[in-house]
Legacy VTK file of the C-alpha trace (Angstrom):
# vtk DataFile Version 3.0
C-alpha trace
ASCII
DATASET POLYDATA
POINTS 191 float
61.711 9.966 -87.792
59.692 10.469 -84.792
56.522 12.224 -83.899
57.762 15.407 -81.746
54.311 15.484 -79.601
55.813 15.626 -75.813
52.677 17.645 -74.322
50.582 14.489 -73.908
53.601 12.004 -72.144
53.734 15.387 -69.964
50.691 15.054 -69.777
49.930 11.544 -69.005
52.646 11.938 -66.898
50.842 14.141 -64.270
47.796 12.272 -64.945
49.393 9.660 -63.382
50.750 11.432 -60.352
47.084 12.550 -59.530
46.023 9.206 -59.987
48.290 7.930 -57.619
47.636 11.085 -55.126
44.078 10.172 -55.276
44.641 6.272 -54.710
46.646 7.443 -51.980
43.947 9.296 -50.462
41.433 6.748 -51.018
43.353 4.115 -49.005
43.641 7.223 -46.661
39.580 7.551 -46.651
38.826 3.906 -46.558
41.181 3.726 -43.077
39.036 6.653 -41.823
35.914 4.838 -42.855
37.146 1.604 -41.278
38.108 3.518 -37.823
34.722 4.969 -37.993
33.140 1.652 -38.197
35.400 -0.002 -34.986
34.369 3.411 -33.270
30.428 2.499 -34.028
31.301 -1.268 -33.031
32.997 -0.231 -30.074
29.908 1.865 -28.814
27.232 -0.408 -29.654
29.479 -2.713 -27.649
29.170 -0.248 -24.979
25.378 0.350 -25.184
25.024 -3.279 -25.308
26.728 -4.445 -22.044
25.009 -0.839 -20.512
21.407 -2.791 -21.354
22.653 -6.369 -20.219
23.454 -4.396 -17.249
20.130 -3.045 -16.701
18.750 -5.820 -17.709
20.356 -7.678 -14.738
19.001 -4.971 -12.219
15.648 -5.580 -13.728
15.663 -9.205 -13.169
16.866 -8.432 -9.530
14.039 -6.254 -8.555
11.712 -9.029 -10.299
12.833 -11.465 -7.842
12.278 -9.689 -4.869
8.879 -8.480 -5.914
8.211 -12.244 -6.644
9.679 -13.319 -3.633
7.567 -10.289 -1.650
4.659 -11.296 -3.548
5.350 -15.213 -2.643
5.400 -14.833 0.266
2.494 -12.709 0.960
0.838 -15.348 -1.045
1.564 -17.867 1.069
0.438 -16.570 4.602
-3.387 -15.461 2.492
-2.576 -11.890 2.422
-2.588 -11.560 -1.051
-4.042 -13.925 -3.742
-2.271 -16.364 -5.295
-2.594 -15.107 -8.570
-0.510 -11.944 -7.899
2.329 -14.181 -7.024
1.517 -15.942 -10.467
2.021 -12.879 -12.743
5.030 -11.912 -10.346
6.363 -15.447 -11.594
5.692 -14.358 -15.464
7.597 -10.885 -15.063
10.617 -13.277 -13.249
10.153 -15.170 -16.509
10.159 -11.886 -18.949
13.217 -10.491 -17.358
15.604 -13.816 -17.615
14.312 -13.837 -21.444
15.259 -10.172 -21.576
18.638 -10.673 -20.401
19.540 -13.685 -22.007
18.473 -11.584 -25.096
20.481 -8.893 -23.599
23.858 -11.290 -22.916
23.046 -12.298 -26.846
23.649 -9.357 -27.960
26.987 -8.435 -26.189
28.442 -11.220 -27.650
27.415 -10.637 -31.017
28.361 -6.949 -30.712
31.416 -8.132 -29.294
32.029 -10.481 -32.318
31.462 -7.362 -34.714
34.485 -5.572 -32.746
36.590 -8.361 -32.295
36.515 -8.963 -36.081
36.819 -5.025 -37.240
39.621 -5.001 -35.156
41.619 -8.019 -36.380
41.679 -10.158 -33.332
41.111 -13.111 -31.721
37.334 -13.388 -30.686
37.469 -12.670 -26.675
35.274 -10.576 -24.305
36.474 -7.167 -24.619
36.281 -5.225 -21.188
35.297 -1.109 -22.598
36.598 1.039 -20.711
33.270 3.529 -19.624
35.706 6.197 -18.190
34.041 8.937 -20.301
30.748 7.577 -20.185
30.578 7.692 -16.466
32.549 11.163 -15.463
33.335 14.154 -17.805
36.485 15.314 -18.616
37.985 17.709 -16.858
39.159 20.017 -19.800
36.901 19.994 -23.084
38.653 18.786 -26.076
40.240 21.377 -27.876
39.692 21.581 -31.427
42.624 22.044 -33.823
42.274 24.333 -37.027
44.596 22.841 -38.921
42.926 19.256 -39.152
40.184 20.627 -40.990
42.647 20.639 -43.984
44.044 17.029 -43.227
40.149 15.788 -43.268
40.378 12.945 -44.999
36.879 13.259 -46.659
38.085 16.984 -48.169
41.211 15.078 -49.230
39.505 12.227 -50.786
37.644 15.037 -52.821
40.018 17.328 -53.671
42.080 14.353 -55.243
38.991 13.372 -57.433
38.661 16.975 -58.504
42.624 16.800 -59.592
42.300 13.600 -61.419
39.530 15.089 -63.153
41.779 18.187 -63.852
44.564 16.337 -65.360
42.246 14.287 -67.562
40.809 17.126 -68.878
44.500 19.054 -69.537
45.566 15.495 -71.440
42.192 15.440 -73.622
42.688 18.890 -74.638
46.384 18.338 -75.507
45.436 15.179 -76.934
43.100 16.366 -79.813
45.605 19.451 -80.773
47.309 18.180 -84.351
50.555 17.012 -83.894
53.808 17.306 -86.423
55.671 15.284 -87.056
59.261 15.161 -88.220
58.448 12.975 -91.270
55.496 15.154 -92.412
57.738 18.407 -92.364
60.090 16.748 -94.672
57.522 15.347 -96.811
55.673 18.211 -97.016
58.904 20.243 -98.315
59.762 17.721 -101.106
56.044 17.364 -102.506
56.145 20.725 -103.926
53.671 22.715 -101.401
55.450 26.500 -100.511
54.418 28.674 -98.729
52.245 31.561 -100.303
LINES 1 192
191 0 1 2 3 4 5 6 7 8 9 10 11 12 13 14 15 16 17 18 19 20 21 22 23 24 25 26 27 28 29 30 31 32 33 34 35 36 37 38 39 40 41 42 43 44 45 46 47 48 49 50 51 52 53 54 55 56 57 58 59 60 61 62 63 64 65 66 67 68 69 70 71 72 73 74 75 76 77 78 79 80 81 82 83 84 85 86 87 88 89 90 91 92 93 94 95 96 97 98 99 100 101 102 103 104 105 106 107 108 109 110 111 112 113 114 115 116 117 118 119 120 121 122 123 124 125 126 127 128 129 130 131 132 133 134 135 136 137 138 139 140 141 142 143 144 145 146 147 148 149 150 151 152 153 154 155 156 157 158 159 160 161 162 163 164 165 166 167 168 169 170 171 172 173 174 175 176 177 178 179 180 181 182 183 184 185 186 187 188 189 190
């Protein structure tokens, strides 16, 4: 004879769809977290080559000071010594780019690798850095309910749901269909 407890395979049963619902949603929310990261890798990309760029400019206006300075230097209107620390900031600005260009390409590496792909320079577009749009983004009420980070909860808070429906069933007696019989020959009746 068999034991005629169903509720708990019903049970386990949508414990296991809510399971799968929530590793569904947690491949869902690790995608999101992963796009979030390119997104960071993609802007620190942008900041990057935005500083190597003003770092450049820098070193530009360090030359012609020192080349001003030089020069003045050279026909005794000013000291030599100005032309000296003019030299040292010419110095300070190559190091600062250099450190600059050092940074683009290990920002660049970071993107290159989130993304999957080859390692190459990556040209960002600045389009929306430079000019605003011309209509704001609208915002869409309905995506609240898609957010992946709600989802990711609300599937933890089923899972926990369905455990706690299977427990309950779980620890309720069961009867089986050998126990009825033997309980009907061993004499017990019912008073």
């Amino acid at each position: 004879m068999g034991y005629l407890h169903f509720w708990p395979k019903k049970e386990r049963i949508e414990l296991s769809k809510a399971d799968s619902k929530r590793l569904e949603i947690d491949l869902q929310q690790e995608q999101f977290q992963h796009k979030i990261r390119i997104a960071a890798a993609y802007l620190n990309l942008l900041a990057s080559q935005r500083l190597q760029k003003n770092q450049h400019k820098n070193l530009d206006r360090a030359l012609v000071f020192f080349n001003i300075a030089a020069t003045k230097a050279k026909n005794g209107i000013l000291p030599g010594v100005d032309s000296t620390l003019a030299s040292a900031e010419v110095s300070r600005a190559k190091i600062s780019l250099n450190q600059a260009g050092e940074n683009v390409k290990e920002q660049n590496n970071k993107l290159t690798v989130l993304m999957g792909i080859n390692a190459t320079d990556l040209q960002i577009d600045t389009g929306l850095v430079t000019r605003t749009p011309a209509q704001p983004l609208a915002v869409d009420v309905s995506l609240v309910g898609n957010n992946p980070i709600l989802q990711y909860y609300r599937s933890r808070i089923e899972v926990g749901k369905q455990q706690l429906k299977l427990s309950s069933k779980e620890y309720l007696p069961t009867l089986s269909a050998f126990g009825v019989f033997q309980a009907r020959g061993s004499g017990l009746s019912k008073k």
